[in-house]
VOFI-312338 format. One record per residue (C-alpha): residue in three letters; x, y, z. Coordinates in steps of 0.02 Angstrom, whole numbers, plus 50000, padded with zeros to 5 digits. Layout:
# VOFI-312338
ALAXYZ ...
//
This chain:
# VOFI-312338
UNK500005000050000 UNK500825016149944 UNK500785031550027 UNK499185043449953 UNK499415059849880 UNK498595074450006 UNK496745077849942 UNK496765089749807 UNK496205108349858 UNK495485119049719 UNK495255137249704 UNK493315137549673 UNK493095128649827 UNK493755142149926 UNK492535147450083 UNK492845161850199 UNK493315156450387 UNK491775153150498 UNK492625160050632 UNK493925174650654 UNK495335175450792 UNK495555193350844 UNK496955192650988 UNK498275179850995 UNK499285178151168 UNK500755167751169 UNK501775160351318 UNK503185149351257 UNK504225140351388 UNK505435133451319 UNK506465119151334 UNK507395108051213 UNK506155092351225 UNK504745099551305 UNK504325117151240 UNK502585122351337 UNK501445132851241 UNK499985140151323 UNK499105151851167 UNK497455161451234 UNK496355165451064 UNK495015177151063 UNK493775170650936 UNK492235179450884 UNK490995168650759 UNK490855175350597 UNK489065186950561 UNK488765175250426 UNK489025157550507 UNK487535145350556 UNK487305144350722 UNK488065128550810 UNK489455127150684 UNK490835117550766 UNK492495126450780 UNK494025114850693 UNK495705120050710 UNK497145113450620 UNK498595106450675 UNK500235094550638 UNK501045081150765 UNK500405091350916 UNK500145083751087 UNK498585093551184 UNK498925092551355 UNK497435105251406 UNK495965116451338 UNK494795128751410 UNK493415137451348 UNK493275155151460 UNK494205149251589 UNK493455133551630 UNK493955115151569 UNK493035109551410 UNK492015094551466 UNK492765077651369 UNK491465077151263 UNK491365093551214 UNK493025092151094 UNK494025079250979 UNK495875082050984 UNK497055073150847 UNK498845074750813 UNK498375086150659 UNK496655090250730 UNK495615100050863 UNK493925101850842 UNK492575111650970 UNK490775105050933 UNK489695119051014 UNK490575133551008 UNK489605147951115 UNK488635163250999 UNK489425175751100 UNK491545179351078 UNK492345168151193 UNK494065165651250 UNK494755145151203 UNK496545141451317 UNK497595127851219 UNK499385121551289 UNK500295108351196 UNK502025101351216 UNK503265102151081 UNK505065092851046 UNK506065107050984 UNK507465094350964 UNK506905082650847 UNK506035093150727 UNK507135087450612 UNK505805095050461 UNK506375112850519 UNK504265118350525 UNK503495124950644 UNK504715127050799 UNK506445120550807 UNK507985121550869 UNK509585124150769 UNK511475123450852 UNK510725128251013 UNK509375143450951 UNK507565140050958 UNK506865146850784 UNK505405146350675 UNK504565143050522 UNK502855145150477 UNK502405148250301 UNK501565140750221 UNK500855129950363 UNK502115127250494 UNK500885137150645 UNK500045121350660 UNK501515112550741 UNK501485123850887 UNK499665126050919 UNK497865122950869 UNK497415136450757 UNK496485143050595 UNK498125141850496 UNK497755151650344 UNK498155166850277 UNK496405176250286 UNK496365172550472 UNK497235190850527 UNK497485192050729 UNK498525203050828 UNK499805194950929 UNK500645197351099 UNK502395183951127 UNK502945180951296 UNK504405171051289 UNK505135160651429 UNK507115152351412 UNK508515152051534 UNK509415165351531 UNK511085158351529 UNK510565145951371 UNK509405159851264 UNK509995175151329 UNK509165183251160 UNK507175182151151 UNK506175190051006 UNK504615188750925 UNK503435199450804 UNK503295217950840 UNK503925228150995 UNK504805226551126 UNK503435227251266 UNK504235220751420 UNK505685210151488 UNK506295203151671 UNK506935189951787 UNK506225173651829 UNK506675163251974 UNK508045148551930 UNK509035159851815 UNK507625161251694 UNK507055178551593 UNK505515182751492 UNK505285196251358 UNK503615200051283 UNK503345206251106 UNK501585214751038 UNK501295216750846 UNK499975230450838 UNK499865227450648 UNK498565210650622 UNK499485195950542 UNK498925177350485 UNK499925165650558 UNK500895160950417 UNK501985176550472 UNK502405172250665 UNK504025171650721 UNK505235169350852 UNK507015167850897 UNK508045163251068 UNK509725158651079 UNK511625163751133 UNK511765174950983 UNK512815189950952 UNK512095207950899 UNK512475220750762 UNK511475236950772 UNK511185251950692 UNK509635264550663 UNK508745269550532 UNK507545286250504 UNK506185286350397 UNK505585299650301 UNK504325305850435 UNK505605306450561 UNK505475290050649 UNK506865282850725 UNK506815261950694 UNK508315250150772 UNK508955239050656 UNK509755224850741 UNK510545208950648 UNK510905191950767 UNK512155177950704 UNK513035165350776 UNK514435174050906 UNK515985177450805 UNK515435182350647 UNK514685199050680 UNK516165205650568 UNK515325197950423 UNK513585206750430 UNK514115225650372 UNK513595221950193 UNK511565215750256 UNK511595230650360 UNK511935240650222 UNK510925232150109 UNK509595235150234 UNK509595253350256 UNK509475256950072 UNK508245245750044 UNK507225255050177 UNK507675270550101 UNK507405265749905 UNK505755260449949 UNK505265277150036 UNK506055284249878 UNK505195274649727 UNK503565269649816 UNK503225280749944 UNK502955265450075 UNK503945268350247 UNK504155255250396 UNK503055254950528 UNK503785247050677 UNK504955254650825 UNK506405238250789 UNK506745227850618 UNK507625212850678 UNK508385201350581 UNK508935184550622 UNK510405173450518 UNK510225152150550 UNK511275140550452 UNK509815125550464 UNK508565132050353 UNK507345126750221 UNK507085143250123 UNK507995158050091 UNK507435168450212 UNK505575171750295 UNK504915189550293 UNK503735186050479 UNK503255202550522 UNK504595213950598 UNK505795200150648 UNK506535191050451 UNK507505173350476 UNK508835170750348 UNK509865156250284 UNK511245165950344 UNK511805162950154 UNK511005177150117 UNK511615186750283 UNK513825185050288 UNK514905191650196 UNK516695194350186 UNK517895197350020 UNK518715182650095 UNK517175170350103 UNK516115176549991 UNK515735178249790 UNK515295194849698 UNK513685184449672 UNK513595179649862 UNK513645201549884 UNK512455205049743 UNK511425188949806 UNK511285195849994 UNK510745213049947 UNK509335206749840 UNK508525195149983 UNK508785208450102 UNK507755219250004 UNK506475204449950 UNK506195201050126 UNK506075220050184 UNK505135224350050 UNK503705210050109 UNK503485223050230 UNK502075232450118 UNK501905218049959 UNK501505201450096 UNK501135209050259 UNK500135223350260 UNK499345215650110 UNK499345197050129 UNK498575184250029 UNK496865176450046 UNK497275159649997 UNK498855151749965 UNK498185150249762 UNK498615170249786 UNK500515165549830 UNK501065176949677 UNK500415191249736 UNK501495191949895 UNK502955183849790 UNK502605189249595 UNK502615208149660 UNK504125207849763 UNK505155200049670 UNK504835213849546 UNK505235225449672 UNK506825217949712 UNK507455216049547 UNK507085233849507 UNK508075240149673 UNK509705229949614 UNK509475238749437 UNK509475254749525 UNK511055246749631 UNK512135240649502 UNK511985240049312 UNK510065237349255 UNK510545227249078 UNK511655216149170 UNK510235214049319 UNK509015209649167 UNK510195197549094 UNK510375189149250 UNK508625188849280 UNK508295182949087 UNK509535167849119 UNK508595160649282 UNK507005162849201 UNK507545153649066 UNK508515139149160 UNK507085137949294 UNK505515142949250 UNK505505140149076 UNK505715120349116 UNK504555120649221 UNK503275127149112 UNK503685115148960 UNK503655100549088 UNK502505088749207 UNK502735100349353 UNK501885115249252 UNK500505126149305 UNK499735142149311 UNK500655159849408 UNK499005156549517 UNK498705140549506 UNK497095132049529 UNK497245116949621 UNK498735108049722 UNK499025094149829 UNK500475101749948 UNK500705118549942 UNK502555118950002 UNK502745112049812 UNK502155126449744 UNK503355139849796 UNK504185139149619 UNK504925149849498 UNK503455150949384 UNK502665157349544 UNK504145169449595 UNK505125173449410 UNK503645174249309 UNK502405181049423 UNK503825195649422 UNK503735195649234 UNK501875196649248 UNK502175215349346 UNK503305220249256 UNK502115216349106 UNK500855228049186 UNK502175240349216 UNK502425241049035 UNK500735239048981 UNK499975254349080 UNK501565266549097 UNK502725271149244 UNK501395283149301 UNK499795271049280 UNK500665258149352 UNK501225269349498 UNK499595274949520 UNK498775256549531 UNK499945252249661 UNK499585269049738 UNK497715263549765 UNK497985245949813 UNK499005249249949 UNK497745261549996 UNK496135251249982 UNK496815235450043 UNK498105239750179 UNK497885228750334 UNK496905213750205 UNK497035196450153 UNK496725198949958 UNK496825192949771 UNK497155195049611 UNK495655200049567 UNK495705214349693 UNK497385219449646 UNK497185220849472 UNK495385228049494 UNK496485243849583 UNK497475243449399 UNK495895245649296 UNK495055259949404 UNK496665270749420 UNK497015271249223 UNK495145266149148 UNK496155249349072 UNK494985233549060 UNK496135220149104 UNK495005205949069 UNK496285200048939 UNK497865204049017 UNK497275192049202 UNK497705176949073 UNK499475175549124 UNK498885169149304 UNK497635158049238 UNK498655148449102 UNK500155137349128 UNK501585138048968 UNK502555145648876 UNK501955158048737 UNK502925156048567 UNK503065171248480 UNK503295169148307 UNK504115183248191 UNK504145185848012 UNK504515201347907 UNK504335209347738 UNK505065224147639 UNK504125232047510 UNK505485241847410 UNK503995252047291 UNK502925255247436 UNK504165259047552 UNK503455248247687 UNK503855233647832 UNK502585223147874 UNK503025211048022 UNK501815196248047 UNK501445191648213 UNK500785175448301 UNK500805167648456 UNK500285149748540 UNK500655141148687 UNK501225121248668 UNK499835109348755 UNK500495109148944 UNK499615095249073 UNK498015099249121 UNK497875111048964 UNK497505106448822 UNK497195122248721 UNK497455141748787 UNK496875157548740 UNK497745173548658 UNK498675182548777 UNK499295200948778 UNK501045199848743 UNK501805217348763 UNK503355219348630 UNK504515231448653 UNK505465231848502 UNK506675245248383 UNK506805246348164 UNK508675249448153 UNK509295256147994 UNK510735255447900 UNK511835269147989 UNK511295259548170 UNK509975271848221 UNK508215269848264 UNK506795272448147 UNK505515282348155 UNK504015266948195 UNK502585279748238 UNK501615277148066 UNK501055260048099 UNK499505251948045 UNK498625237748106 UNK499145234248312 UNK499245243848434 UNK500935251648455 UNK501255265448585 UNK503025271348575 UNK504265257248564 UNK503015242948620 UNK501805232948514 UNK500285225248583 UNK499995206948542 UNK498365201548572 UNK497765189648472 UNK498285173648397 UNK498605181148210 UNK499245199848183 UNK500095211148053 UNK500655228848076 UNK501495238747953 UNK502725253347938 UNK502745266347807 UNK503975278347746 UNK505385266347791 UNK506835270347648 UNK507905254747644 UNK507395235547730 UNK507895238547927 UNK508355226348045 UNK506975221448168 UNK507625221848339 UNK505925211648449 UNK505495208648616 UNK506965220948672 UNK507165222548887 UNK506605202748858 UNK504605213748885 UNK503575198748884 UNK504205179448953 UNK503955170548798 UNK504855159848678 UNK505325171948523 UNK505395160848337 UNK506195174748246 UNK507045168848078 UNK508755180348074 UNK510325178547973 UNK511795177048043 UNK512595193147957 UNK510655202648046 UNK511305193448207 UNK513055201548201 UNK512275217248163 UNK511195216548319 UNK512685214948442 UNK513605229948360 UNK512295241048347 UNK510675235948437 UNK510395253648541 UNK509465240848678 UNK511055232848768 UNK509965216648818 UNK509305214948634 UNK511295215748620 UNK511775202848721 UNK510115190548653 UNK510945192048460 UNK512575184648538 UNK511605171348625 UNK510745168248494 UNK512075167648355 UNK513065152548511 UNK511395143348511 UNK511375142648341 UNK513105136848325 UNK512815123648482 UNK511325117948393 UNK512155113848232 UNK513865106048321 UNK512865094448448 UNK511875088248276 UNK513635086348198 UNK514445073948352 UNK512795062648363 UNK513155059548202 UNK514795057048223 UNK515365070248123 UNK516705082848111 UNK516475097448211 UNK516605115548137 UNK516225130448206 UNK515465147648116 UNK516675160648077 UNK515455174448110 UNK515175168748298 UNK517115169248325 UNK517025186448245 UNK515715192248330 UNK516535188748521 UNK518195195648462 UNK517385213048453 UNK516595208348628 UNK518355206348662 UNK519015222048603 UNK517705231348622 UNK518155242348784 UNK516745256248785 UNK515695239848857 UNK515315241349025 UNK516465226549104 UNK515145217049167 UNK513935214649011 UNK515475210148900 UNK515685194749031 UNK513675191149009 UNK513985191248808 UNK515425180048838 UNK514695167048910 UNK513995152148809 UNK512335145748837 UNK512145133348976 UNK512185114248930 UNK510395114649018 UNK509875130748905 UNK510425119848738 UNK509445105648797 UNK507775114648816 UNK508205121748631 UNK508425104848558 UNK506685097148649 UNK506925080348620 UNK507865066148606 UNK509225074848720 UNK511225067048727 UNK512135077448865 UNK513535069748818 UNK513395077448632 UNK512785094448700 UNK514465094448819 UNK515485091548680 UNK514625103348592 UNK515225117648704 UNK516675109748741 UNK517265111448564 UNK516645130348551 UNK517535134948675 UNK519075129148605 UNK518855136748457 UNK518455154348541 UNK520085152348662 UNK521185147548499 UNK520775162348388 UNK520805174948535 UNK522185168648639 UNK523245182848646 UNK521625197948703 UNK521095183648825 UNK522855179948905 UNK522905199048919 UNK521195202849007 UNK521305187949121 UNK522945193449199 UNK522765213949176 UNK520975216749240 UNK520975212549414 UNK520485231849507 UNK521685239349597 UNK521685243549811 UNK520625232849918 UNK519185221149881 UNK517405230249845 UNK515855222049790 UNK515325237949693 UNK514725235049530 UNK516295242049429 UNK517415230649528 UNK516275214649522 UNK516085218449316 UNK518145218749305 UNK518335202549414 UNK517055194149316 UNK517845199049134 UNK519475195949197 UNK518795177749259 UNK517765173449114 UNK519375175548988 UNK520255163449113 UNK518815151849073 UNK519355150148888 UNK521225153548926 UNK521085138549049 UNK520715125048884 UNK522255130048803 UNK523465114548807 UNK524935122748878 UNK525895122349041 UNK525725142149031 UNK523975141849035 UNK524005129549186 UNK525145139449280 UNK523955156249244 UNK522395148949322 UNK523565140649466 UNK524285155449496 UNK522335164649497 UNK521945152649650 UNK523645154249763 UNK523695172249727 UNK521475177049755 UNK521425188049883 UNK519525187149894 UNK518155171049872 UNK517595178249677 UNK519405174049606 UNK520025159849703 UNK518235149349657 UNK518465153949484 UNK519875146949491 UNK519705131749596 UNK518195127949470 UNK519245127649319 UNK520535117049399 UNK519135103849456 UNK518035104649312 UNK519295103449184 UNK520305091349282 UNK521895100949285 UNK523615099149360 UNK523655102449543 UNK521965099549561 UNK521955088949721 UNK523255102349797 UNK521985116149768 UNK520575105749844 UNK521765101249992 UNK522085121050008 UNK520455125150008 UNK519815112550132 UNK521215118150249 UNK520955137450223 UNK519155134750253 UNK518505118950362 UNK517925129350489 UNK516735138950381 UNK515065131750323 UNK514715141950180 UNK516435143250116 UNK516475123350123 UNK514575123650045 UNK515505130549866 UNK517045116349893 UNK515545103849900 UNK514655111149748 UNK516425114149639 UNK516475092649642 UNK514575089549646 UNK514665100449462 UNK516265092949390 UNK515925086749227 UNK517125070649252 UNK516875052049226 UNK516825046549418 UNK515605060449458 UNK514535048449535 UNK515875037549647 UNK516525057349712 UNK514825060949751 UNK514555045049847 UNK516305047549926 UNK516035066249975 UNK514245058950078 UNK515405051650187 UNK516555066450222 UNK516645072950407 UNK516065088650350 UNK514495083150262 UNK512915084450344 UNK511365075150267 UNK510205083750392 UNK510785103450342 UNK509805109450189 UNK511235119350124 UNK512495106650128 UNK511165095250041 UNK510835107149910 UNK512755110749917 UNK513185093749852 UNK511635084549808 UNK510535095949708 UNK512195104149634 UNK512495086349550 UNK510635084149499 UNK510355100549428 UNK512225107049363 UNK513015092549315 UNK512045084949159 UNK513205073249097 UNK513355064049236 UNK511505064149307 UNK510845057949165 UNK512495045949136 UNK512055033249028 UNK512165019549124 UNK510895025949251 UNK512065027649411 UNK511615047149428 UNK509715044649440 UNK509855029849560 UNK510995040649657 UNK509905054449651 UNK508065043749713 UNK509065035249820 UNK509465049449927 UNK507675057349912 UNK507075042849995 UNK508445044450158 UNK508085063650154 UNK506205061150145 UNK506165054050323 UNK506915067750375 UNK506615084150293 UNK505155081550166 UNK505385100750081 UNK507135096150031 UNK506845080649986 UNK505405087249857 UNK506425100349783 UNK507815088649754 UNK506655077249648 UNK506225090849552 UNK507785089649468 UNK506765074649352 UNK505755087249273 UNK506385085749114 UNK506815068649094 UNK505535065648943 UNK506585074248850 UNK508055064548850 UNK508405051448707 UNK507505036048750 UNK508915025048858 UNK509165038348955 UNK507415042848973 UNK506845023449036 UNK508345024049161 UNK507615043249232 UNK505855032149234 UNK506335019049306 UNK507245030049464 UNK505575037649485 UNK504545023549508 UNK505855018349633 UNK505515031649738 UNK503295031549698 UNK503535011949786 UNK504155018749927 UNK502695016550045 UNK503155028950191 UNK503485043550061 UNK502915061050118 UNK501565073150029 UNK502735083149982 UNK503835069449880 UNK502075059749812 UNK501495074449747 UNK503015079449672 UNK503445061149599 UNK501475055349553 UNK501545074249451 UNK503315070149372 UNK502755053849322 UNK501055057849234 
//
């Protein structure tokens, strides 16, 4: 007997709470096996609700050990308790007051929900339903109660104690215990309670807001690595100010605390006035940490912060309404890097994860809507279609309506729905009143799952002096959805003429076209331009405006054009891409064919003048460089998929770039590095990552020189960008002095988890033969620790996800390592368990042994009979 998947829960079956909790009071005593909690609700039936409708309350492995209704003991008979359920038959007409106090076993929560404790700090996590492992409660997001936290601890073992909100109170307790109590004036759903107590140590700083109010920032980590949180405290304050700045929205606490834990399942939690990070996304240090790692921590920082307004104030009703907590702010935080560092590198960036995350996802099993409309567990469905496209979705609307429309929607949303649990609907019913737009149309992107393909195709009319572009989209049958309907595809796009400049596009006829975007909304459409002299090139879908799949016939020679003269710089970098894929395409035909490989001569041309080209800001010459991903050519091809040929592929590309540029690469990867001390600014980080992707190609030449230059770029890194870069080369391409490197690192760094997270991940990624037996051998290192999600993800989900050739090795020993350690993390930690069997997602697509050896993993793990909701869902899904 197999274990079930969770009964599905649908959108349309959605009911409002019968009852609502008003005032939440907390008293946690904690202890490491026995945590008391003693929560007091004040619950008021809903004006609506039939009288005698029993009260149930959700909850997860909880022990009751009593329950009073106004004081007095609730007869026997008058309740049904459950591990996962509490339900009051007769509830009284009148608001009463219900007294629940459970017992909880901090210590061996080992699936890090609900309350736990981590190297000696109790900490929680309770989105999306994690409250229900400390009490009884309504635990859903349209349940909005104000909560008072008293916490209880000794004081010598948790001398820190926070919660939501402010500081209220604090004191002694007899037998060296304290208490602190924290009050969050602003109502929350439980979803978005926190709290924290510990030995931790304390940076602090203030912050005032634009009315004058003085708010205490305060960051806690682990004693002894308080130097390393200056860059999240800086992050911080100008998130807090950018937001005052570009959306008018201030904070509205007296203290934002945030808390860094290195056992965590997410990335951080934004719970009301008091964020817990994977304290990933928290240290820094030039010595420890990446350029990424900088640019990584300032953009949660701000995600979480910025859940302040977009997830707390205004939460969702229903978890189906996930995107509009997560779709919205990660639009926010993507446009507060732009503003940070360069915005056509951000949107790059952005572009590639999109790509390599989401736009799997929607071309496989595991697809669905932004807002979906049914799931099974909804820890499964915090995703990047939810997160990356839901941001593509906003900044869709953005486009769509105008800065100021736009700015003006948000305007009245925040205003009409401050303080609510709300929807889509709502929010883009606050779109349509400020700027008269009927949106009908445009709401299809959170109703339908897929990719659109956008396809182009032009024609010059030399007499009439015309272009006429032909237009049409589709999206590919997805599960679940069969057909779709037109969507409105906003284009942003440029007519470049001979000389490189812009045309003049404002006589156009048939589409709507309002400066440089064009309106696609229907399945078929035409527009033409008139009074064009000479045939331009088209340059479509510039800023990537819309997240769809562009079929745009070019030439090669139109392609080179693009990436010389293309005034958009991310229409720039796309022709480059393009022109590689192109190139990859062809090659990986060529070797499963066992032919001989060429390459193009234009491509080669095309990244010399990348390479020579210094008027290029540093940091989108290294985007432009960089060949698509083996993942990226494998979504191109579709079907029938040979990593092995793909590899080779890129393998041989490379090559062929490194041998006709050698001497401009050797040059930029020694002379580039920026002078003084190590910054993470954005000029710096663009010069270490030029200087560092020419080392990539120098590093294939066959010479001892070339050796001795990347050996040299490891023993000589005085910060974590360039020695990684380095260490990665020597691993990956299984260079000399590889083990000494590894042995450097391991001694330089043993004593640092994250540092030793990216020594894990260099080996989980190396595209070498024994991937799998250094995998295996790795699992038993010391330093590897099966029940900490980043060192899981680290060196597990690193192999799965960025190491395709030897996944998906032919013989079938990377998927049977893979579902093999699902099922011993499943036990354990269902969440990362589930999100390392995505990595299957695609295996349809590979070429049919592979494919029946991916299958044949899976339905190893769907036998196992004790497997968790979140891995059946995940696995039954993957599988259909």
């Amino acid at each position: 007997m197999h274990s079930e998947t969770a009964p599905a829960i649908r959108l349309e079956d959605y009911q409002p709470p019968a009852y609502c909790i008003e005032q939440v009071h907390l008293t946690v005593d904690l202890a490491p096996k026995a945590t008391r909690v003693t929560a007091v609700l004040s619950v008021r039936k809903e004006p609506d609700t039939a009288n005698g409708t029993p009260l149930v309350l959700d909850g997860d492995d909880l022990k009751l050990k009593t329950i009073r209704l106004d004081g007095n003991a609730l007869a026997e008979g008058a309740y049904a308790a459950t591990v996962d359920r509490l339900e009051v038959h007769t509830p009284p007409e009148t608001p009463f007051e219900l007294t629940l106090e459970t017992e909880l076993d901090p210590d061996s929560n080992t699936k890090l929900m609900g309350l736990y404790r981590s190297s000696g700090t109790y900490c929680t996590q309770c989105e999306a339903e994690g409250f229900r492992r400390i009490t009884y409660f309504l635990d859903r997001p349209d349940v909005l109660s104000v909560y008072t936290t008293r916490l209880e601890a000794p004081k010598a073992d948790c001398p820190v104690l926070l919660a939501n909100g402010n500081l209220a109170e604090t004191g002694d307790l007899e037998h060296g215990r304290h208490f602190a109590v924290w009050h969050d004036p602003h109502p929350k759903p439980a979803y978005l309670f926190a709290l924290v107590a510990g030995d931790l140590a304390e940076v602090s700083d203030r912050f005032t807001t634009a009315s004058g109010e003085s708010v205490a920032l305060n960051i806690y980590v682990e004693k002894g690595k308080e130097d390393r949180c200056a860059w999240a405290m800086d992050s911080l304050k100008r998130s807090m100010r950018w937001d005052e700045d570009v959306f008018g929205l201030e904070y509205d606490l007296d203290v934002f605390n945030i808390v860094a834990v290195s056992d965590f399942n997410m990335g951080a939690m934004e719970n009301k006035g008091l964020n817990i990070f994977n304290d990933k996304y928290v240290l820094a240090d030039p010595e420890t940490a990446t350029d990424q790692d900088y640019a990584n921590i300032e953009a949660v920082i701000a995600h979480e912060y910025f859940h302040n307004w977009t997830g707390n104030r205004i939460t969702c009703r229903d978890w189906f309404q996930l995107c509009l907590k997560e779709g919205l702010t990660v639009f926010r935080d993507q446009e507060f890097s732009s503003d940070m560092r360069s915005r056509a590198v951000k949107r790059i960036t952005d572009v590639r994860l999109l790509k390599s995350h989401q736009f799997p996802e929607d071309a496989g099993p595991l697809a669905h809507p932004v807002r979906p409309r049914i799931y099974h567990e909804i820890n499964n469905f915090y995703t990047a279609t939810v997160y990356e496209k839901g941001a593509e979705v906003v900044r869709m609307l953005k486009t769509v309506l105008g800065p100021e429309g736009f700015r003006a929607g948000l305007d009245l949303y925040f205003d009409r729905h401050d303080g609510e649990a709300t929807t889509i609907e709502a929010f883009l019913a606050c779109f349509e009143e400020a700027t008269g737009t009927d949106l009908t149309q445009f709401s299809l992107w959170y109703e339908q799952a897929g990719t659109p393909v956008v396809s182009a195709e032009t024609e010059y009319d030399p007499d009439r002096k015309t272009f006429t572009l032909s237009l049409n989209q589709e999206i590919p049958p997805v599960p679940g959805q069969k057909s779709s309907k037109p969507a409105v595809i906003p284009l942003r796009f440029g007519l470049i003429g001979p000389n490189g400049n812009d045309l003049d596009i404002s006589a156009a006829k048939g589409a709507e076209v309002s400066g440089d975007v064009l309106i696609l909304n229907k399945s078929h459409q035409d527009v033409t331009f008139e009074n064009i002299a000479s045939p331009p090139v088209l340059s479509l879908l510039r800023g990537f405006s819309a997240p769809v799949r562009l079929n745009q016939q070019l030439e090669p020679q139109e392609l080179e054009f693009l990436a010389a003269k293309d005034a958009d710089l991310f229409n720039r970098w796309q022709a480059v891409q393009t022109l590689a894929m192109l190139d990859l395409v062809r090659t990986t035909g060529l070797y499963s064919q066992n032919q001989q490989l060429t390459s193009t001569q234009t491509l080669i041309d095309v990244f010399g003048a990348i390479l020579n080209d210094s008027t290029v800001d540093d940091a989108l010459r290294a985007q432009a460089l960089t060949l698509p991903s083996e993942a990226d050519i494998a979504q191109e091809i579709g079907k029938n998929v040979n990593p092995d040929a793909i590899h080779a592929a890129r393998t041989f590309l490379r090559k062929e770039i490194a041998t006709a540029h050698d001497p401009v690469l050797r040059r930029l990867a020694t002379d580039l590095s920026p002078p003084g001390a190590y910054s993470p600014d954005a000029a710096s980080a663009g010069k270490r990552a030029l200087a560092n992707r020419a080392l990539y190609y120098v590093a294939v030449a066959d010479d001892t020189a070339a050796s001795d230059i990347v050996w040299q770029r490891f023993s000589n890194a005085d910060n974590m960008t360039d020695r990684l870069a380095a260490l990665t080369l020597l691993v990956h391409d299984d260079m000399p002095r590889t083990n000494a490197a590894l042995e450097d690192y391991l001694a330089r760094f043993e004593g640092n988890s994250l540092a030793m997270d990216k020594w894990f991940m260099t080996q989980a990624t190396a595209p070498i033969s024994n991937a799998v037996a250094r995998v295996r051998q790795l699992m038993t290192h010391p330093l590897y620790d099966a029940g900490n999600p980043n060192r899981v993800r680290s060196l597990l989900q690193s192999f799965a996800t960025g190491n395709p050739t030897q996944f998906a090795k032919p013989d079938g020993t990377g998927f049977e390592l893979v579902a093999e350690s699902v099922l011993d993390i499943d036990r354990r930690n269902p969440q990362v368990a589930s999100r390392l069997l995505t990595s299957f997602r695609s295996w349809r697509a590979l070429d049919p042994q592979r494919s029946a050896l991916a299958e044949s993993a899976l339905l190893r793990v769907s036998a196992c009979e004790e497997l968790s909701r979140d891995s059946r869902d995940i696995v039954d899904r993957t599988l259909q």
